[in-house]
C-alpha positions as CSV (number, residue, x, y, z in Angstrom):
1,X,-63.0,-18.7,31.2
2,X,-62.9,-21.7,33.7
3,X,-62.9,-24.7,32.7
4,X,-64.5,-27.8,34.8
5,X,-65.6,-31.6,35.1
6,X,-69.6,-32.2,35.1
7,X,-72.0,-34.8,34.1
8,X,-74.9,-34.5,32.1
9,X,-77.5,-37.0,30.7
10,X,-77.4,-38.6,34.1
11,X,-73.8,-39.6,34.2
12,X,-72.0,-38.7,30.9
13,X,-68.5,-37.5,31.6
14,X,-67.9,-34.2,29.7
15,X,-65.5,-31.0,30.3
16,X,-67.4,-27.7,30.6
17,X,-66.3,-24.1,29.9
18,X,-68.1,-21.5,32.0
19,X,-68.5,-18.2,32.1
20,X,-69.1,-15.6,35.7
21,X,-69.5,-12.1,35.4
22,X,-67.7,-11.0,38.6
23,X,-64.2,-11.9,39.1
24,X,-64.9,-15.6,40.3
25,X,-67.1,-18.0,40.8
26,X,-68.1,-17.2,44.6
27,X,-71.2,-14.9,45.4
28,X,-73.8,-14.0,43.3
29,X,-73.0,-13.3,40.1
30,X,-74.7,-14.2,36.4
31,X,-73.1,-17.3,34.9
32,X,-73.4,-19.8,31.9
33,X,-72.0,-22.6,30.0
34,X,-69.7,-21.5,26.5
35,X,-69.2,-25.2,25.3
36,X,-69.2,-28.7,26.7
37,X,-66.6,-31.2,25.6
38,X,-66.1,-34.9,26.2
39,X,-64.1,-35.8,28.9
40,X,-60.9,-38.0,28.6
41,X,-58.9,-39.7,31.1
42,X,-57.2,-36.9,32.1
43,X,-59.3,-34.1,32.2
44,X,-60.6,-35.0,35.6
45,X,-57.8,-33.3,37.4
46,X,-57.0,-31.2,34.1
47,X,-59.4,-29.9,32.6
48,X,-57.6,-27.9,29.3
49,X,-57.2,-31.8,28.3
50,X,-60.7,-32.0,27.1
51,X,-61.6,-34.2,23.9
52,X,-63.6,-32.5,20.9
53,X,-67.0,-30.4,21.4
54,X,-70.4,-32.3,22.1
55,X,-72.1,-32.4,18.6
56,X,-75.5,-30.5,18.2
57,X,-77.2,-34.1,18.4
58,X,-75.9,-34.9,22.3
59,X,-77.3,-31.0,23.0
60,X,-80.5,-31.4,21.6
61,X,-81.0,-34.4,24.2
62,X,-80.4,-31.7,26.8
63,X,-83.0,-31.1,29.5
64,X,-84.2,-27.7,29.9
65,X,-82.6,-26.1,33.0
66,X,-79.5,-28.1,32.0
67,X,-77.1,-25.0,32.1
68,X,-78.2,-24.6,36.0
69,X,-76.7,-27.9,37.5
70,X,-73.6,-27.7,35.0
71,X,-72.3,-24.4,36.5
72,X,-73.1,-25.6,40.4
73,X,-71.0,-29.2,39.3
74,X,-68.0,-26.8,38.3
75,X,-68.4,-24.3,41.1
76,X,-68.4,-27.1,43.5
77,X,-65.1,-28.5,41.4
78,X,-63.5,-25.3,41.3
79,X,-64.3,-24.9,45.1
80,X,-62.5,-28.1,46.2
81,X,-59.4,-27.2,43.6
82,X,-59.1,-24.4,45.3
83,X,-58.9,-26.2,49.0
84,X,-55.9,-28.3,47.4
């Protein structure tokens, strides 16, 4: 499963592992969010270098809908990776 830099919470930094089910994330396929992790320092441009797994207390602060904006903020990542 990819793995991409978001924000949630209107700005926190955090690493998330989504899930498509056709073969990438182009067209119009289902999709959702496994996990979110914190981000560190490097995990802008590497994502695998993610800190430790938000605790149930940061997700409970989620907004509904929440899952929606975190899979277009890695699509569009995963887009511009792919231009590189």
């Amino acid at each position: 499963m990819p793995l991409g830099p978001c924000t949630v919470l209107g700005g926190l930094p955090v690493v998330a592992e989504v899930w498509f089910s056709g073969p990438d994330y182009q067209g119009e396929y289902d999709a959702g969010v496994d996990t979110l992790f914190w981000q560190t320092k490097d995990s802008w441009n590497d994502p695998t270098k993610h800190g430790k797994a938000l605790s149930d207390k940061v997700m409970d602060r989620l907004p509904d809908y929440w899952e929606a904006d975190v899979i277009e903020q890695v699509s569009d990542w995963l887009a511009h990776k792919d231009d590189d």
